[in-house]
C-alpha positions in Angstrom: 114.1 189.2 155.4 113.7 192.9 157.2 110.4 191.6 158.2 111.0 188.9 159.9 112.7 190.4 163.0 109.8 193.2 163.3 107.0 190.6 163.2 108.8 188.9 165.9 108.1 191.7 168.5 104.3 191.7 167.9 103.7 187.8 167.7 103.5 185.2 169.9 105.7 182.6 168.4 105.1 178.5 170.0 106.4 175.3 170.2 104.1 172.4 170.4 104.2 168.7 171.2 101.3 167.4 169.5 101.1 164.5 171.0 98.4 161.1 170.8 97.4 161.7 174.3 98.4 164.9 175.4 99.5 168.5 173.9 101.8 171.0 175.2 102.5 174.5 174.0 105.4 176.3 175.1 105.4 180.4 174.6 108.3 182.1 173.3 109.4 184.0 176.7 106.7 182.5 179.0 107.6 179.1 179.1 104.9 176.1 178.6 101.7 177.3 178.9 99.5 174.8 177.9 99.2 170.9 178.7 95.5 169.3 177.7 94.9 166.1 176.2 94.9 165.4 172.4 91.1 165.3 171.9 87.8 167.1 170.7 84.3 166.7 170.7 81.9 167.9 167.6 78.5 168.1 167.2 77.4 165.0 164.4 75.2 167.3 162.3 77.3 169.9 161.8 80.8 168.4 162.5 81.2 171.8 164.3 83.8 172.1 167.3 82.0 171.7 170.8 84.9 171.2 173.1 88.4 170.5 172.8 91.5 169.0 175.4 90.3 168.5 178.6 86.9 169.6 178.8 86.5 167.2 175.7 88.7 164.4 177.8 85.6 164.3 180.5 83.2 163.5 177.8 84.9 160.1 176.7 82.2 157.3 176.7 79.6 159.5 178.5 78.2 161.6 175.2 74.4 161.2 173.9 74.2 160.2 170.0 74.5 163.5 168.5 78.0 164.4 170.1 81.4 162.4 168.7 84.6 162.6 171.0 87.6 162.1 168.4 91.8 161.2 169.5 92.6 163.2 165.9 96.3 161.8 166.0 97.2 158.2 166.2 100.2 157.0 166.7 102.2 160.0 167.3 100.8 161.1 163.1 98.0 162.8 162.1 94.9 160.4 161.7 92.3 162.9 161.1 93.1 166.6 159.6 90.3 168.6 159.8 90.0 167.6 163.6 93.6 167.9 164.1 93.7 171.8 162.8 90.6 172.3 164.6 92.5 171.4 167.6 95.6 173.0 167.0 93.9 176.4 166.4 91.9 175.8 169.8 95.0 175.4 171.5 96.7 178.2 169.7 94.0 180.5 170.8 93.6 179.4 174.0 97.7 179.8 174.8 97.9 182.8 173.5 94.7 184.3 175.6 93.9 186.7 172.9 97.3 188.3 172.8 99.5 188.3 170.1 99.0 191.0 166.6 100.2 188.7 164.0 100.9 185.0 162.6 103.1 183.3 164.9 106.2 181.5 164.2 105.4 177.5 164.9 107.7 174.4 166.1 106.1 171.0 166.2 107.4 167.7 167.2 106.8 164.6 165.2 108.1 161.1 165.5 111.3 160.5 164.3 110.2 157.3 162.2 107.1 159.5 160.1 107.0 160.0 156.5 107.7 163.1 154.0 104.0 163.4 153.7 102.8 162.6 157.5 105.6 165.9 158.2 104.0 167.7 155.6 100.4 167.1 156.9 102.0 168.4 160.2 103.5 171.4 158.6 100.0 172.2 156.7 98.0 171.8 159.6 100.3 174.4 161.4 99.3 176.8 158.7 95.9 176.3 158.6 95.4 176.5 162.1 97.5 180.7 161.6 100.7 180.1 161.8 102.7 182.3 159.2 105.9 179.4 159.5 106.0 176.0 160.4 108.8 173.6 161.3 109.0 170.0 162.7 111.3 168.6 165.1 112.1 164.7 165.8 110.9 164.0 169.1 113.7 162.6 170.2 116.0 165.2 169.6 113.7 167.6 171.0 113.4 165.5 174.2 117.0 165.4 174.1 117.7 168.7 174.7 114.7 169.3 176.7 116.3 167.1 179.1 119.7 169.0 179.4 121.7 166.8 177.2 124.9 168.3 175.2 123.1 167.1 171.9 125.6 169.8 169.4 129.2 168.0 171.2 130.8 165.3 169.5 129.4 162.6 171.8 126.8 159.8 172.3 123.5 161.0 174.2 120.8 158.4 174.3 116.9 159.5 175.1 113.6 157.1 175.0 110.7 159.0 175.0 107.8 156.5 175.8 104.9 158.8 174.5 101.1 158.1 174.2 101.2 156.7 170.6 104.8 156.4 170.1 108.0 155.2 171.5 110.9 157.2 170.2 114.7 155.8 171.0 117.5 157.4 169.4 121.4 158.2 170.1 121.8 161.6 169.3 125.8 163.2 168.3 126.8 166.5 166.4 123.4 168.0 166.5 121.7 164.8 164.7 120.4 161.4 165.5 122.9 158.6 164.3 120.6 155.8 165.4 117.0 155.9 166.2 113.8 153.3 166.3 110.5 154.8 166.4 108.3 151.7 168.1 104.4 152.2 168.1 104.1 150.5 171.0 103.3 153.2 174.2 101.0 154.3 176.5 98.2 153.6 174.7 99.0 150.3 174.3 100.0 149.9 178.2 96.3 151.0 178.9 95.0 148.6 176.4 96.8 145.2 178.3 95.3 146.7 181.3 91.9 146.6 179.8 92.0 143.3 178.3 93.8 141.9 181.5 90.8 143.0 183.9 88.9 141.8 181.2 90.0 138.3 181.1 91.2 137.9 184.7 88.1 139.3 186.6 85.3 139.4 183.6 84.8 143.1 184.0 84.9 145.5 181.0 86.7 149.1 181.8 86.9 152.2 179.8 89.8 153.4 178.7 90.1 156.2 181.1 89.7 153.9 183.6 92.9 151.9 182.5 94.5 154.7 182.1 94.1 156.1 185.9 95.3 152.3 186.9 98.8 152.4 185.2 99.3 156.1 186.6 97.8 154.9 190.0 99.5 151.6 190.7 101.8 151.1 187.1 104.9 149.3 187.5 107.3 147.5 185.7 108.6 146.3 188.8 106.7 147.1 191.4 107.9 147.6 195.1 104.3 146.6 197.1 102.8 143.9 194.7 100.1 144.0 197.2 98.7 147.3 196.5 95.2 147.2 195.5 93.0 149.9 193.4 89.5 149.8 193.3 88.2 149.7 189.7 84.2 149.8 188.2 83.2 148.4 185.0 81.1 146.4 183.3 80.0 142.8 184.5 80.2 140.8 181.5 78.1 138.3 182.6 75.4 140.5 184.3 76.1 142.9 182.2 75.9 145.3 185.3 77.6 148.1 187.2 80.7 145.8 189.3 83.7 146.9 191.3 86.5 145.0 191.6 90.2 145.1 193.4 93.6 145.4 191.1 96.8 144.8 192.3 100.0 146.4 191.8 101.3 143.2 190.7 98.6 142.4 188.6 98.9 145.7 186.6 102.9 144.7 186.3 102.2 141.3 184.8 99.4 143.1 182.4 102.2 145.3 181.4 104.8 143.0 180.7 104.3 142.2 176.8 104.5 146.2 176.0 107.2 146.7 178.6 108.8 144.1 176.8 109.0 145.4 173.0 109.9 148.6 174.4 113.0 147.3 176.1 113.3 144.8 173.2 113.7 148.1 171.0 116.5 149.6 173.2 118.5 146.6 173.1 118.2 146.8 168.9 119.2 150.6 168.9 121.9 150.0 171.1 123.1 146.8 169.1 123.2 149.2 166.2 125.1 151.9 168.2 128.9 152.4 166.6 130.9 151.5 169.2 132.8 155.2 170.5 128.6 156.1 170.6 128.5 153.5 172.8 131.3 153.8 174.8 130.3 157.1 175.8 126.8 155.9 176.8 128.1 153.6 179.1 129.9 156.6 180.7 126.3 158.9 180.5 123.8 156.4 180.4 120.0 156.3 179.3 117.5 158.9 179.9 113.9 158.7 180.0 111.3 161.1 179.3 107.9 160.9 178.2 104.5 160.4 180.3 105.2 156.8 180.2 108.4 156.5 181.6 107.3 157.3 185.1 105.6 154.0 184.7 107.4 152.4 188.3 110.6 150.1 188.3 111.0 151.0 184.6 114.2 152.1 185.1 115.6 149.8 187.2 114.3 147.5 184.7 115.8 148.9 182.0 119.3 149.2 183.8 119.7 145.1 185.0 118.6 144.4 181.2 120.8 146.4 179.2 123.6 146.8 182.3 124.0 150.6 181.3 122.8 153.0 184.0 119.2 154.6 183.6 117.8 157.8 184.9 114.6 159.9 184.1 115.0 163.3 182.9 113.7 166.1 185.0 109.8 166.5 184.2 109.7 164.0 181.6 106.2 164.6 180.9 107.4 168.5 179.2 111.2 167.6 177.7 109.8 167.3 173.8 108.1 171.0 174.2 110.9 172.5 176.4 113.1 170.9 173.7 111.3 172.7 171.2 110.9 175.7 173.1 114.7 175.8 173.9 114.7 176.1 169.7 112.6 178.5 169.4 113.8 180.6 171.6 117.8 180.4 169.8 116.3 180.0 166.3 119.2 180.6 164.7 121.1 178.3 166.4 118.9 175.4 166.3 117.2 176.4 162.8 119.6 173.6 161.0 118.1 170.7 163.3 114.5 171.8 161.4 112.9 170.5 158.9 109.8 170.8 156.4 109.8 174.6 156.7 106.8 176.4 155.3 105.4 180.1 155.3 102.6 181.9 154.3 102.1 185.8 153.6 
C-alpha cells in the first residue's frame, strides 16, 4: 500500500516482549527503550489506572483496601485484558515520550506453545492499546535471533529462554522452529519453592518480592560458596511477628532443585525429539540461554554435565526476545514471513 511507507516516517513503530514479570519495548531506530515489570495498580471503585511497571512493582503487598496491584499476564498469556491494554498503552506512551504522529506499527512476542485465540487476544490488545498493525512472534525464535544465531541457514540452533511465566525450548532451522516445548514452569515458580522452602525450613512467611531478591541475590543451580548467607524478613508464623532470618546459598539451590529439574527434564525431551543432522549440528554449536532466569548460577554448567552438549548464555539474556523482535522490525520485509496473526486498523 502507498501508505504504508509514508506513515513509516512519522510513526514510532515497537517491538515488545510482554512478558509475566517484566516488559521491554524496543524503538524502531533507538534501540530498547523500556524495561518495567509486568504489573499495575487501579483504584477498586473506579477500576481506573493509578500506576503501572515499576512504580506499581513497589506497591506489591503494601496497598490500603481501596488500591488492587494486578500481574495482568500469567503464564507468558494474557490473564486479564482490560488490565493488559491498559498496560500496554502505558508503556506505549511512556516509550514513545510523547513523540510519534501516528499509529505505530507493533511486534509482540508470545509463547511458542499459546493458542489461536490467546495470539489473537495479543493481537487485539495491540490494537486497542493504538497500534494501527499488530504481529506476534514465538519467543523462542525471537530470542534466537536476538542472541546472534543464524536462525534463516539450513542448520540446527537451539535457545531456552527461562522467562517469568514461561519456559520456551525450541531448535530453530530455515527460518522456523522444527521442535519446540513450551514448559510453564519459570521464574515465577523458582520464587515460589523459595517461599515455601523458608516457609517450611525456618517457619517464616516471605513475600514474593522477597523471594524474588533471594534467587537474584544468592540463586544457584549449583552454587560455588554454599556458605553464602542472605538476610531475609518475614513473617513468624508462630508469633505471628516481624523475624529475620539467614538463607544460604545452598539452601536456595536445594529449594530450587524440583523447577531446575523440569526445566532440564524439558531439554532432554526436545532434544530426544531433535532429527538427528539437527542434532548433530547442536553438538557442534551447542545450547544457548537467554531469559532473566537463566542467569540463575551453575545453570549452565548444570545443564552441560546433564545433557553432555556445551552450554553458553547469550549476551544480555534478560533483552534477546525484544532485540529479537526489534532486529524484525527493523528488516520487516525480511522477517515479515516469520509473523503471524497480523491485524490493522484504519
Amino acid at each position: 500500500m502507498f501508505l504504508d511507507p509514508i506513515l513509516a516516517l512519522f510513526s514510532r513503530d515497537l517491538a515488545v516482549d510482554l512478558g509475566t514479570a517484566n516488559s521491554l519495548v524496543y524503538i524502531k531506530g533507538a534501540g530498547v527503550v523500556l524495561r518495567e515489570p509486568s504489573v499495575v495498580a487501579i483504584r477498586k471503585d473506579s477500576g481506573s489506572l493509578l500506576q503501572a511497571g515499576e512504580e506499581a512493582n513497589r506497591m506489591v503487598g503494601k496497598t490500603p483496601g481501596n488500591i488492587n496491584v494486578i500481574r495482568p499476564l500469567r503464564d507468558g498469556v494474557i490473564a486479564d485484558f482490560d488490565m493488559t491494554e491498559l498496560m500496554l498503552r502505558h508503556f506505549v506512551v511512556k516509550a514513545h515520550n510523547g513523540r510519534g504522529l501516528v499509529r505505530p506499527r507493533v511486534i509482540i512476542g508470545v509463547p511458542s506453545g499459546v493458542t489461536e485465540v490467546e495470539k489473537r487476544a495479543v493481537v487485539d490488545a495491540a490494537l486497542q492499546a493504538g497500534a494501527r498493525e499488530a504481529y506476534v512472534i514465538e519467543e523462542p525464535l525471537a530470542a534466537a535471533i536476538g542472541a546472534g544465531l543464524p536462525v534463516f541457514l539450513p542448520s540446527g540452533n537451539m535457545i531456552v529462554d527461562i522467562g517469568g511465566g514461561t519456559t520456551e525450548i525450541a531448535v530453530i532451522s530455515l527460518g522456523g522452529i522444527v521442535v519446540s516445548r513450551s514448559i510453564r514452569v519459570a521464574g515465577d515458580e523458582m520464587d515460589d519453592a523459595i517461599m515455601q522452602y523458608v516457609k517450611k525450613t525456618h517457619n517464616v512467611v516471605i513475600g514474593s518480592k522477597t523471594a524474588e531478591n533471594v534467587k537474584k541475590s544468592i540463586g544457584a543451580a549449583s552454587c560455588s560458596d554454599p556458605q553464602a548467607f542472605m538476610e531475609v524478613k518475614g513473617r513468624d508464623m508462630v508469633t505471628g511477628l516481624p523475624k529475620a532470618v539467614q538463607v544460604s546459598s545452598g539452601e536456595i539451590e536445594q529449594a530450587l532443585k524440583d523447577p531446575l529439574a523440569e526445566i532440564i527434564e524439558g531439554v532432554k525431551q526436545t532434544l530426544e525429539r531433535t532429527p538427528p543432522e539437527l542434532a548433530a549440528d547442536i553438538i557442534d554449536k551447542g545450547i544457548v540461554l537467554s531469559g532473566g532466569a537463566s542467569l540463575i548460577e551453575g545453570l549452565d554448567f548444570v545443564l552441560q554435565e546433564v545433557t553432555g552438549i556445551p552450554v553458553v548464555r547469550a549476551d544480555d539474556p534478560l533483552t534477546c526476545v525484544v532485540r529479537g523482535a526489534g532486529m524484525a522490525l527493523e528488516d520487516f520485509r525480511r522477517f515479515r514471513r516469520i509473523l503471524t496473526s497480523s491485524s490493522r486498523v484504519g
